[in-house]
C-alpha angles and dihedrals in degrees: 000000000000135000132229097225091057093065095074092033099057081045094060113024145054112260120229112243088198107032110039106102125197086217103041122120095190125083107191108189115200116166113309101332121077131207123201103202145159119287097215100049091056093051102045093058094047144033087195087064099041089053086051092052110057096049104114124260116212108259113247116207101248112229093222140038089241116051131098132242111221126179128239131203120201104215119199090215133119096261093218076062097050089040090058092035081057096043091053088045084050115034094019127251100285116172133192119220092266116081083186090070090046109036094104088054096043092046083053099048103041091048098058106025079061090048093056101031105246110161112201102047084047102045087045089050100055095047090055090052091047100054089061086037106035128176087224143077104218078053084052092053093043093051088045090050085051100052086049115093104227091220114043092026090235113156104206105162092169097071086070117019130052130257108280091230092064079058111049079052096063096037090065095038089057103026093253095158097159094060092052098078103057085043100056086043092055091040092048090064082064116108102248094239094062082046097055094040087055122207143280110274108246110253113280130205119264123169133253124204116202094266096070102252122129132216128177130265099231091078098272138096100239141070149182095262135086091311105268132209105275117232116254120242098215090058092082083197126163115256126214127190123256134170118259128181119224119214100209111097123229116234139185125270106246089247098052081039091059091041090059096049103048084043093058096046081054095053084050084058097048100056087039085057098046092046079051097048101033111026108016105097087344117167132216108263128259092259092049106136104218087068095052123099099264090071095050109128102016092101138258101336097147086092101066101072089040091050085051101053084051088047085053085044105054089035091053089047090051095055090048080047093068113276082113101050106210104010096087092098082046106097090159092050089044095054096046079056099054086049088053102053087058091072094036120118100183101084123107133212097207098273104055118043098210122042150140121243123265111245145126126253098240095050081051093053096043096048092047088055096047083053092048090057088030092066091033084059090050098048092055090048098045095085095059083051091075091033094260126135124256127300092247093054090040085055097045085051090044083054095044093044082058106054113075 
């Protein structure tokens, strides 16, 4: 059976080739582009929805006995949104390992599934965003782990999370504020250049009818591409989602722009204050085990933990130096990298090429453990450092935002 308010529908919109259903009872309108969908669905997954829903529709004569009535709901959404918000409430919200390949699906999702209050997708996709931008530091340390290949030792975070400047986007868009420190600190170990010139949008769902031609996915018949054909309107064919890659790049507001930069000059000071107050001039401890008694008159042996902590010191200088393009804004990476050179076995002193550094047990212990709080201090300053509360404050807010 037909219904009469799909006469003018099919007439004036874009039909949906995966979501227009024979027996839906729904008719959701969203720019050009219409979804005929299922009411209880709907209304199970948000009370929004339900309140929209029962509002009442005017009644239509129906021109025969027969024919069904069924009810339509103009939404003021992006439809490639409301397509991805449709295919989470249908097929589930299933993510690969790379945020990178599923940015543009989460972003629609969480937007809308935040602006009508439906729980699961939205619960699924924070925790997804969070576990590439987490409000931790032992999450840090995981994603870092993550972006770095086991073998070769590259760090290439880019292959599977998005560009930190597409989230800092979304976060203030939806007042994620949690998510806005790690972001900012990813985005700070940028080169400034690469920050100011901003980065390529992810591709983003248009829709494809079964002629070959192409509109976008934001309600209009135009995009930022090569200037496409755009799809008839008297056609009345079925539409079906497909990728497309925008050419205009995404920058940075001036004011998120400024935020990065004199964070990062922050998270500069930070790692030039700890080499002052723990390696600069720093002395073996007063367990170390060259100055006990044992070692009395076996000659001058106070100096081997000390020539170490220098040895840590110039070496540490010459990565922020550059050796590590890209990583000198990085402190937690840096001091991750002073621990580690206390358990390396490749140095050379000059005899032997391949060596592990001198030093006593307790100065190791006591150094590991001035890094460890080191980086624990970092971590709950690095919000101030972009002009954000507290992480504790970030976190209760985070709580609050969920429950709806």
């Amino acid at each position: 059976m037909t219904c009469d308010s799909e006469v003018g529908i099919t007439s004036k919109y874009h039909l949906s080739s995966e979501f227009w259903f024979a027996d839906g009872n729904i008719i959701l309108l969203a720019g050009h582009y219409a979804f005929k969908v299922h009411r209880g669905l709907l209304e199970r997954h948000s009370d929004i929805f339900r309140s929209m829903l029962s509002i009442p529709q005017p009644l239509k004569p129906r021109s025969k006995p027969d024919q069904m009535q069924d009810d339509h709901v103009p939404l003021y959404d992006c439809p490639a949104d409301v397509h991805c918000l449709l295919r989470a409430l249908y097929d589930g919200v299933y993510f690969s390992e790379a945020l990178v390949d599923d940015f543009s699906f989460l972003s629609s999702v969480l937007r809308l599934s935040s602006k009508y209050f439906v729980p699961i997708p939205h619960r699924q996709c924070l925790t997804h965003l969070k576990r590439c931008f987490p409000t931790t530091l032992a999450g840090w340390d995981r994603r870092e782990a993550a972006a770095t290949d086991k073998q070769s030792g590259c760090y290439a975070p880019r292959d599977t999370m998005p560009s930190p400047i597409l989230v800092v986007h979304l976060a203030r868009e939806l007042h994620l504020e949690y998510i806005l420190p790690s972001a900012f600190y990813d985005l700070a170990r940028y080169g400034t250049s690469k920050t100011v010139t901003g980065t390529a949008p992810l591709p983003t769902l248009a829709f494809h009818d079964s002629g070959g031609s192409t509109t976008s996915g934001d309600g209009s018949d135009e995009m930022d591409t090569d200037s496409p054909p755009d799809l008839s309107l008297s056609n009345n064919a079925h539409v079906s989602p497909v990728l497309v890659q925008y050419s205009a790049r995404v920058r940075l507001l001036p004011a998120d722009l400024t935020t990065t930069f004199l964070g990062r000059e922050c998270a500069q000071r930070s790692l030039a204050s700890f080499l002052s107050k723990y390696l600069h001039t720093r002395m073996p401890s007063s367990a170390c085990a060259f100055l006990q008694p044992a070692h009395t008159g076996s000659g001058d042996t106070a100096h081997i933990c000390r020539d170490a902590f220098y040895f840590i010191h110039l070496n540490t200088l010459r990565a922020v130096g550059g050796l590590h393009s890209g990583r000198d804004a990085d402190p937690l990476y840096t001091l991750t990298m002073m621990a580690d050179m206390l358990h390396r076995t490749d140095f050379s002193d000059g005899e032997r090429a391949a060596c592990a550094l001198r030093m006593c047990a307790p100065c190791k212990d006591a150094f590991a453990r001035d890094v460890r709080r080191g980086r624990e201090a970092l971590w709950a300053a690095l919000p101030g450092w972009f002009g954000l509360e507290a992480w504790d404050v970030l976190e209760r807010r985070a709580r609050e935002g969920e429950e709806y």
